[in-house]
C-alpha positions as CSV (number, residue, x, y, z in Angstrom):
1,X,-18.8,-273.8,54.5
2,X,-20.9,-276.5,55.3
3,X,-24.1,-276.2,57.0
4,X,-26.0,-278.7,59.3
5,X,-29.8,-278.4,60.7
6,X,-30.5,-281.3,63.2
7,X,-33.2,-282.6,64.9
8,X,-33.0,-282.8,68.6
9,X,-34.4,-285.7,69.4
10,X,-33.0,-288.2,66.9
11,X,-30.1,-286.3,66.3
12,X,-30.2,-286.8,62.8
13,X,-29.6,-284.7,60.2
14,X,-32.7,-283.1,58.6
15,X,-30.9,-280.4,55.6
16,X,-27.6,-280.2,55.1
17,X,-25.8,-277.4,52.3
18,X,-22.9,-275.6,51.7
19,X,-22.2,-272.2,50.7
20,X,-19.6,-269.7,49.8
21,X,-17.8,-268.6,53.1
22,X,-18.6,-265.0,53.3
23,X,-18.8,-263.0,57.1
24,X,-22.8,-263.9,57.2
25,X,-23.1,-267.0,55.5
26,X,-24.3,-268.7,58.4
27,X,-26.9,-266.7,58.9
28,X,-28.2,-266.6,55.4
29,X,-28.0,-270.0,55.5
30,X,-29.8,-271.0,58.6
31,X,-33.1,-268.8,57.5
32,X,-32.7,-270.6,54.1
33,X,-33.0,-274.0,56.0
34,X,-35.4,-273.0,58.3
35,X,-37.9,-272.5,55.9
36,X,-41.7,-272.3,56.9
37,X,-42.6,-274.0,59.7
38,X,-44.8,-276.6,60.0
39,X,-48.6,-275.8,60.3
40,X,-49.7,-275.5,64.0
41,X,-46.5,-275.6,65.7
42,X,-43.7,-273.1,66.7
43,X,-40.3,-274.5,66.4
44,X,-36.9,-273.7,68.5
45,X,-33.6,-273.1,66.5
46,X,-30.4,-273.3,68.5
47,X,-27.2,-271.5,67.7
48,X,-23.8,-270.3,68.5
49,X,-23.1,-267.0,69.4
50,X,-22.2,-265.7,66.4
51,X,-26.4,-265.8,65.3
52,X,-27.0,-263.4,68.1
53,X,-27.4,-260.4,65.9
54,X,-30.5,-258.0,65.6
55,X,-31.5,-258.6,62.1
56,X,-31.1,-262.7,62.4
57,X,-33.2,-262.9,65.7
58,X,-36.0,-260.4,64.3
59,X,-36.0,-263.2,61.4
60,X,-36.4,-266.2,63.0
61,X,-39.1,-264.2,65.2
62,X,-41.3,-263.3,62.1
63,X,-40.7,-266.9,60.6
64,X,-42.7,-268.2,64.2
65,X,-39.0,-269.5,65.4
66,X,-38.1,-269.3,68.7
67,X,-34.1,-268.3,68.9
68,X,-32.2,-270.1,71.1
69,X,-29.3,-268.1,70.4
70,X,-26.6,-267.8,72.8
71,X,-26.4,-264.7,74.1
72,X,-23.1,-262.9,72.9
73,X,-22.8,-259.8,75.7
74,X,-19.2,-259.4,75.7
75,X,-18.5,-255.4,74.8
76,X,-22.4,-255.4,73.0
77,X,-25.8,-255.9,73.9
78,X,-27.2,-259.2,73.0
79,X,-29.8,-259.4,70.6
80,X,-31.9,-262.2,73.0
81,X,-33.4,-260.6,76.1
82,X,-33.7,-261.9,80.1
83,X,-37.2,-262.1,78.7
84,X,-36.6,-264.8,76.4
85,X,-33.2,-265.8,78.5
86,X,-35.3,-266.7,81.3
87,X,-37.9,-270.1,79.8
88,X,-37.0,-273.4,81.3
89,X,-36.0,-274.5,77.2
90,X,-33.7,-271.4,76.6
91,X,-31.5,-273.1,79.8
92,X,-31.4,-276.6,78.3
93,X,-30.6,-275.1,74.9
94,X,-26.9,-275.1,75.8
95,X,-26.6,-278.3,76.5
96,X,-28.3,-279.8,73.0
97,X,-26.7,-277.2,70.7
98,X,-23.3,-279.1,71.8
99,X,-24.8,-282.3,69.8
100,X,-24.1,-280.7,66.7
101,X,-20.4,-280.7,66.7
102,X,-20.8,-284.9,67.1
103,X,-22.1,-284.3,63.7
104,X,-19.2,-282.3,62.4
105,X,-16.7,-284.6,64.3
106,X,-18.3,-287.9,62.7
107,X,-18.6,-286.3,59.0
108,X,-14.4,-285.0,59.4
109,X,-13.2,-288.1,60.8
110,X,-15.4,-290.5,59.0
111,X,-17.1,-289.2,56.6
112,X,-14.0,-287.5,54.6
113,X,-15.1,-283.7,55.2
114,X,-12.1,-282.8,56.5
115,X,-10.1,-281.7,53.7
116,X,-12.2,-281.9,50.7
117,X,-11.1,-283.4,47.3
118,X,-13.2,-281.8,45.1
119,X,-13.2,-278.1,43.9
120,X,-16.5,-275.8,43.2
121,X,-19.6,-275.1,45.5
122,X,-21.5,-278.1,43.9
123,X,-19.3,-280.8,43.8
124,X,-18.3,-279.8,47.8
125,X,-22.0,-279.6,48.1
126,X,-22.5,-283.2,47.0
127,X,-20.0,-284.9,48.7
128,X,-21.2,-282.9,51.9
129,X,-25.0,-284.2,51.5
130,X,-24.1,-287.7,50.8
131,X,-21.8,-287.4,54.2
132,X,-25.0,-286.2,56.1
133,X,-26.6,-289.1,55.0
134,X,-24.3,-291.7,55.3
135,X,-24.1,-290.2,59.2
136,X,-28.4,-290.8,59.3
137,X,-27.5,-294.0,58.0
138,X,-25.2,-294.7,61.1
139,X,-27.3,-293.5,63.4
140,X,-30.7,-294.8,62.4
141,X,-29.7,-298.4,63.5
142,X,-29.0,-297.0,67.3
143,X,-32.6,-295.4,67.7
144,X,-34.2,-298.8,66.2
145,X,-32.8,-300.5,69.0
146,X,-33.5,-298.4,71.3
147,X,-37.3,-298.4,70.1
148,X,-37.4,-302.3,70.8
């Protein structure tokens, strides 16, 4: 599985790694990426629904990440509550999380991710990192311009 973290603004993409596809890989994966945050700031992370689970959203919390995890209440209780649901930035959330898959769509069609031709977690690895960055490479010449 390949794994993306993005920054919202630029939309470029900051880490990028693969890992074995196993039922909670993305979530091992995204508090790997996460990291430590940087000195004097909290940082947001936004995610699907299938992050919204107790033990991911305690995580993030003691990392000093706000979740932005969409809230999966279908049949369950949702690990987010109308507490954290109800900030102006949890609303937007939605709406940037959905920038992501342009990522995805550019490195499947484009960048050759779609069916892989290599075999092992570190050759897929590569080939997925030099993707992400041929994708920054795209992208960086759009926000020059629209710096001018």
């Amino acid at each position: 599985m390949g794994h993306v973290v993005m920054e919202n603004r630029s939309r470029l993409v900051v880490v990028a790694t693969t890992t074995l596809a196993t039922g909670t890989a993305e979530r091992e994966a995204a508090e790997a990426m996460v990291g430590e945050p940087p000195a004097g700031g909290r940082i947001t992370l936004g995610a699907d629904k299938a992050y919204d689970t107790a033990d991911f959203v305690a995580g993030m919390r003691q990392l000093d990440v706000t979740p932005h995890v969409a809230q999966n209440d279908k049949c369950r209780r949702s690990a987010i509550d109308r507490r954290s649901a109800r900030h102006g930035g949890y609303t937007v959330s939605p709406r940037v999380r959905k920038r992501i898959e342009a990522v995805f769509g550019w490195m499947k069609t484009v960048g050759g991710q779609r069916k892989t031709r290599y075999r092992g977690t570190a050759r897929v690895g590569w080939m997925f990192t030099l993707s992400a960055a041929a994708y920054n490479l795209i992208r960086m010449p759009k926000l020059l311009a629209g710096a001018a």
